[in-house]
C-alpha positions in Angstrom: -241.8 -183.2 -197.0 -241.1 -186.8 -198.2 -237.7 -187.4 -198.2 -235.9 -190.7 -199.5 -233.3 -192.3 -197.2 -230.9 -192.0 -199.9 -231.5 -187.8 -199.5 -231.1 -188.1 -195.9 -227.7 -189.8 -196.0 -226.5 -187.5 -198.8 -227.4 -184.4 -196.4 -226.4 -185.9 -193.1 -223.4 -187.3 -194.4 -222.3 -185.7 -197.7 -222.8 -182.4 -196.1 -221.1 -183.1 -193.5 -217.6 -184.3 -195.2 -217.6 -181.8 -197.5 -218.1 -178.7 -194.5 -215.1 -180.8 -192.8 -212.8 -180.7 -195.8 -213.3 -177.1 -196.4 -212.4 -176.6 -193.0 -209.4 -178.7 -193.5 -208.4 -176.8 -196.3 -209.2 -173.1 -194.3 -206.6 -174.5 -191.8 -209.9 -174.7 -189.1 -209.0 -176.4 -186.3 -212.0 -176.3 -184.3 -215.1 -178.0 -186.1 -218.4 -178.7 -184.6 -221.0 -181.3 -185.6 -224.4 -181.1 -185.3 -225.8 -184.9 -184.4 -228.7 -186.8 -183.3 -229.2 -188.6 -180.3 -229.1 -192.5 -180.9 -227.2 -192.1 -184.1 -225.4 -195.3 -185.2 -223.7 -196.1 -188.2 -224.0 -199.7 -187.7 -227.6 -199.7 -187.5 -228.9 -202.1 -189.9 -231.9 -202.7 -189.4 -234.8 -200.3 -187.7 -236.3 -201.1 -184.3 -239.3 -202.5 -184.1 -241.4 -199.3 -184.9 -239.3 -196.9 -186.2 -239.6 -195.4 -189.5 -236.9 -197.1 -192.2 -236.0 -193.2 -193.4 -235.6 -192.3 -190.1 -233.4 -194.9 -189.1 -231.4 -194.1 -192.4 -231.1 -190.8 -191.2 -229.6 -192.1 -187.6 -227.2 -194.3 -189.9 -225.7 -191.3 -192.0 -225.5 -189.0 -188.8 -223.7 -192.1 -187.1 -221.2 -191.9 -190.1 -220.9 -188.6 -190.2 -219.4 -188.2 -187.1 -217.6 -191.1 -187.7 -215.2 -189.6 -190.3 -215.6 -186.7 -188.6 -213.8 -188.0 -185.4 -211.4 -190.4 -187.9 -209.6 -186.9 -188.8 -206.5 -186.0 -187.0 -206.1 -182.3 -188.8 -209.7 -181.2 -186.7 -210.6 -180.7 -183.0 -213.9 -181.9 -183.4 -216.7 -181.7 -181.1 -219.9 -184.1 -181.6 -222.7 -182.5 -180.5 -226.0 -184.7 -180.1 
């Protein structure tokens, strides 16, 4: 499937804050996130080589767990 980087960060990271605020709201404590190894929100630009959605994909995993681990109300766990 051809997928945009703009679908990849609305998945990785949308999806992400919105499973996290319903857990919030289901007074979850214990969350678990799903990662990928070298994810990076501050990736700006891709490696030499890599694929521009893939490295958008890294970049909205990166945030996810980001705000994911910016929560005090969860007992996250990052797994990548």
């Amino acid at each position: 499937a051809n997928r945009s980087a703009a679908s990849l960060s609305t998945v990785s990271l949308r999806a992400a804050l919105l499973f996290a605020d319903a857990a919030e709201r289901a007074g979850v404590r214990r969350f678990l996130v799903v990662s990928s190894m070298n994810a990076d929100a501050s990736l700006t630009e891709p490696p030499a080589g890599m694929d521009p959605v893939f490295a958008a994909y890294l970049r909205a995993k990166g945030a996810a767990d980001d705000a994911v681990r910016a929560r005090d109300t969860l007992d996250w766990t990052v797994l990548r």
